[in-house]
ZADO-1210 file (C-alpha; in nm, 4 decimals, padded with zeros to 6 digits):
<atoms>
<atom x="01.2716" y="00.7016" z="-06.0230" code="UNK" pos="1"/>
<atom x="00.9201" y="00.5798" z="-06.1024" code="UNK" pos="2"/>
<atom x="00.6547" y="00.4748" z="-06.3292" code="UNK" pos="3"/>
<atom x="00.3597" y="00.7221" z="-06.3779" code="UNK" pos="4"/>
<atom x="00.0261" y="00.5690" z="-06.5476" code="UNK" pos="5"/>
<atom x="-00.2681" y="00.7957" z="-06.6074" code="UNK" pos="6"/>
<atom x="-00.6226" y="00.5741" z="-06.5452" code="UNK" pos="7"/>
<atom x="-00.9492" y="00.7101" z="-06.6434" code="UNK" pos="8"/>
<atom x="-01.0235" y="00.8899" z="-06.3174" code="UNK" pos="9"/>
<atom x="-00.6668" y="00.8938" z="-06.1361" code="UNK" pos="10"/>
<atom x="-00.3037" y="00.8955" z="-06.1653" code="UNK" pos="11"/>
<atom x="-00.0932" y="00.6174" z="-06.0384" code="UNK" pos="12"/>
<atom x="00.3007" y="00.6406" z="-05.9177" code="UNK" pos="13"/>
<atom x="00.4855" y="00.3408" z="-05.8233" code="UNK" pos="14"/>
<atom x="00.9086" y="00.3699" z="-05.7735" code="UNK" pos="15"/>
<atom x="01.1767" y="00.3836" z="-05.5606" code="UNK" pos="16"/>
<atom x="01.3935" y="00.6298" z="-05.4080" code="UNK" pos="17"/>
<atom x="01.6907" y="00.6956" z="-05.1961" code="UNK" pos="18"/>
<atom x="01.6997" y="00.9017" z="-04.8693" code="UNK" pos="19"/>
<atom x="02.0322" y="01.0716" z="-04.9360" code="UNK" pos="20"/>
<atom x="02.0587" y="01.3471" z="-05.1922" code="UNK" pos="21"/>
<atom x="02.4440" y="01.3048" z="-05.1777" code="UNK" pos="22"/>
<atom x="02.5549" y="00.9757" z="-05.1225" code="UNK" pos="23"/>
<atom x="02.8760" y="00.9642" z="-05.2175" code="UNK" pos="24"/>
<atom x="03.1327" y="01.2098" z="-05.2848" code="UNK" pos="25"/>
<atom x="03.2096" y="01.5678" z="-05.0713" code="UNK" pos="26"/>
<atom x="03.0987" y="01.8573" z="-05.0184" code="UNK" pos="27"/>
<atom x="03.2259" y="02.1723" z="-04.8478" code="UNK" pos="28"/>
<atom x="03.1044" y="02.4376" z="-04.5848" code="UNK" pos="29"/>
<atom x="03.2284" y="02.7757" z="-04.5333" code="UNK" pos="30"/>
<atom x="03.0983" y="02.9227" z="-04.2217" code="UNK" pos="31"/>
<atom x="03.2454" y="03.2323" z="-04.0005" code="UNK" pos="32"/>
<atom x="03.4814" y="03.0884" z="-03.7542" code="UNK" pos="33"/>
<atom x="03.5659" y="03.4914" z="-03.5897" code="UNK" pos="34"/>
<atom x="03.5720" y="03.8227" z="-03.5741" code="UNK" pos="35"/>
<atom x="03.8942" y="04.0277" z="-03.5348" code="UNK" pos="36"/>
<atom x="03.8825" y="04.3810" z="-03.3472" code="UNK" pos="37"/>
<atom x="03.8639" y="04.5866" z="-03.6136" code="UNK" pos="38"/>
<atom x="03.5061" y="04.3942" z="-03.7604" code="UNK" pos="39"/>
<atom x="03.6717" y="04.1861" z="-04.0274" code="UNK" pos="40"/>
<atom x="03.5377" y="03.8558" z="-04.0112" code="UNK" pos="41"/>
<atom x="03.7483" y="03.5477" z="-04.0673" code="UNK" pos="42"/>
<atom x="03.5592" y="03.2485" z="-04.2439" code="UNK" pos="43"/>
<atom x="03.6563" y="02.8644" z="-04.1646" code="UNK" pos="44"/>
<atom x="03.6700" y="02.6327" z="-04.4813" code="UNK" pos="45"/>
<atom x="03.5811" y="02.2181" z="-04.4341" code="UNK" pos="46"/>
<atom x="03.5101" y="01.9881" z="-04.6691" code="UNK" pos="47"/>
<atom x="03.3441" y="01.6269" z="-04.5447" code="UNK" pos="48"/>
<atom x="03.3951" y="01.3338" z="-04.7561" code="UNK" pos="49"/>
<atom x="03.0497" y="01.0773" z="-04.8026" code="UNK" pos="50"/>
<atom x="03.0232" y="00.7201" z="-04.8267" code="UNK" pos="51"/>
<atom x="02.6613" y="00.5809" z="-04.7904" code="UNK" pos="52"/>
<atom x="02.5300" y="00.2539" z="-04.8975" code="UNK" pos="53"/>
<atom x="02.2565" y="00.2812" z="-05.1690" code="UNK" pos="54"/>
<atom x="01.9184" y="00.1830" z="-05.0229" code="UNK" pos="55"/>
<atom x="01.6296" y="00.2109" z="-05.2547" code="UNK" pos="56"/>
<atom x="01.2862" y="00.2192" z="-05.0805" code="UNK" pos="57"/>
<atom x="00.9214" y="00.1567" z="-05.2827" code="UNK" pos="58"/>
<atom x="00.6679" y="00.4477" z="-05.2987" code="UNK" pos="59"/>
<atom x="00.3548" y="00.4575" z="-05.4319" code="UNK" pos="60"/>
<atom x="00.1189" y="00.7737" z="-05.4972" code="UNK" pos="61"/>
<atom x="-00.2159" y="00.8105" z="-05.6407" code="UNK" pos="62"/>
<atom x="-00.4196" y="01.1222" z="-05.7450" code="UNK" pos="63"/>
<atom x="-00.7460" y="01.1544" z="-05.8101" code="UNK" pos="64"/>
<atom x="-00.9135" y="01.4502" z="-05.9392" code="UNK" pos="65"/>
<atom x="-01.2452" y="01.5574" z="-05.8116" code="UNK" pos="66"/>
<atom x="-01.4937" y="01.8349" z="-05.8982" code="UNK" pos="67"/>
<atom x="-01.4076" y="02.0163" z="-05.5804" code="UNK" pos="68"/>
<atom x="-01.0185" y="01.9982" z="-05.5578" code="UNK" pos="69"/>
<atom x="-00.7604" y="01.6764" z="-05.5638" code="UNK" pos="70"/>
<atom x="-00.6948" y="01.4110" z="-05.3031" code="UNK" pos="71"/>
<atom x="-00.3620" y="01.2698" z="-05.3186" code="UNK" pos="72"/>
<atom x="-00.2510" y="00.9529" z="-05.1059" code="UNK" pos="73"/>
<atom x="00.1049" y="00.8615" z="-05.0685" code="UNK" pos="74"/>
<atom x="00.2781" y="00.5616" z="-04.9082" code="UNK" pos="75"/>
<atom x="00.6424" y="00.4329" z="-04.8326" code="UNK" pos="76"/>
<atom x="00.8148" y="00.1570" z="-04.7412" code="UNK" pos="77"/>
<atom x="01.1418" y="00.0584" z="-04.6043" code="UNK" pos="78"/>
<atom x="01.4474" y="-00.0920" z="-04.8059" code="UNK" pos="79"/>
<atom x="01.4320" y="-00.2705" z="-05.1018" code="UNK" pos="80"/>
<atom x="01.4032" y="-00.6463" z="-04.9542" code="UNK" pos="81"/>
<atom x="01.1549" y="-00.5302" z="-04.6624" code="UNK" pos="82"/>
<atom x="00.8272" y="-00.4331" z="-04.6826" code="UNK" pos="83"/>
<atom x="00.7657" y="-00.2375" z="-04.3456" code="UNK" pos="84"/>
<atom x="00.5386" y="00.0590" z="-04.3794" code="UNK" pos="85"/>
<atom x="00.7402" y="00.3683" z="-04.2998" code="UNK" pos="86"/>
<atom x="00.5017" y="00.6373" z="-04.3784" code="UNK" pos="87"/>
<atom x="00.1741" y="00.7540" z="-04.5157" code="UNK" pos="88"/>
<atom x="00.0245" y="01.0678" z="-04.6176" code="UNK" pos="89"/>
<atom x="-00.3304" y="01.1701" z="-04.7417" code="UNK" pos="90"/>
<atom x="-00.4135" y="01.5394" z="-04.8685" code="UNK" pos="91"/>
<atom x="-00.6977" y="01.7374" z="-05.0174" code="UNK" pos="92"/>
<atom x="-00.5940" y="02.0805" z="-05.1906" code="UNK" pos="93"/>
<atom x="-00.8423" y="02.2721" z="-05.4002" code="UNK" pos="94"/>
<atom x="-00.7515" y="02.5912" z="-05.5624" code="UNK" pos="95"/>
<atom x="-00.9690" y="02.9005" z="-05.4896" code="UNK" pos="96"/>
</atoms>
């Protein structure tokens, strides 16, 4: 979840956001467990139960369109009530 504001010359992101796609409830996995003689394969059901804490971490983004492509700079930051730098990542694309 963010905020997005559009500035004269770039475009600014600030937010937070949570690590785990699923974090709480189940999900299930059906993988082949073996094969019998004859080729018919026999398929193992499990379903895993979650239970993770919510831990929202800050972002920020900014993009700034130039005449020869976009550079994009990205940074995050740990949980919510610390503010150690846990990654950074600056691009240039341009489309051809």
């Amino acid at each position: 979840m963010g905020v997005k504001s559009q500035l004269p010359d770039a475009d600014l992101t600030i937010g937070v956001r949570n690590n785990y796609a699923l974090s709480h409830g189940t999900f299930s996995l059906m993988a082949p467990g073996r094969m019998l003689k004859d080729g018919t394969i026999l398929y193992d059901h499990k379903s895993y139960g979650l239970d993770r804490p919510v831990r929202l971490r800050l972002f920020i983004a900014m993009q700034h369109d130039t005449y020869g492509g976009t550079l994009s700079f990205g940074a995050s930051f740990g949980s919510w009530n610390r503010s150690d730098l846990e990654g950074v990542e600056l691009s240039f694309s341009r489309q051809f």
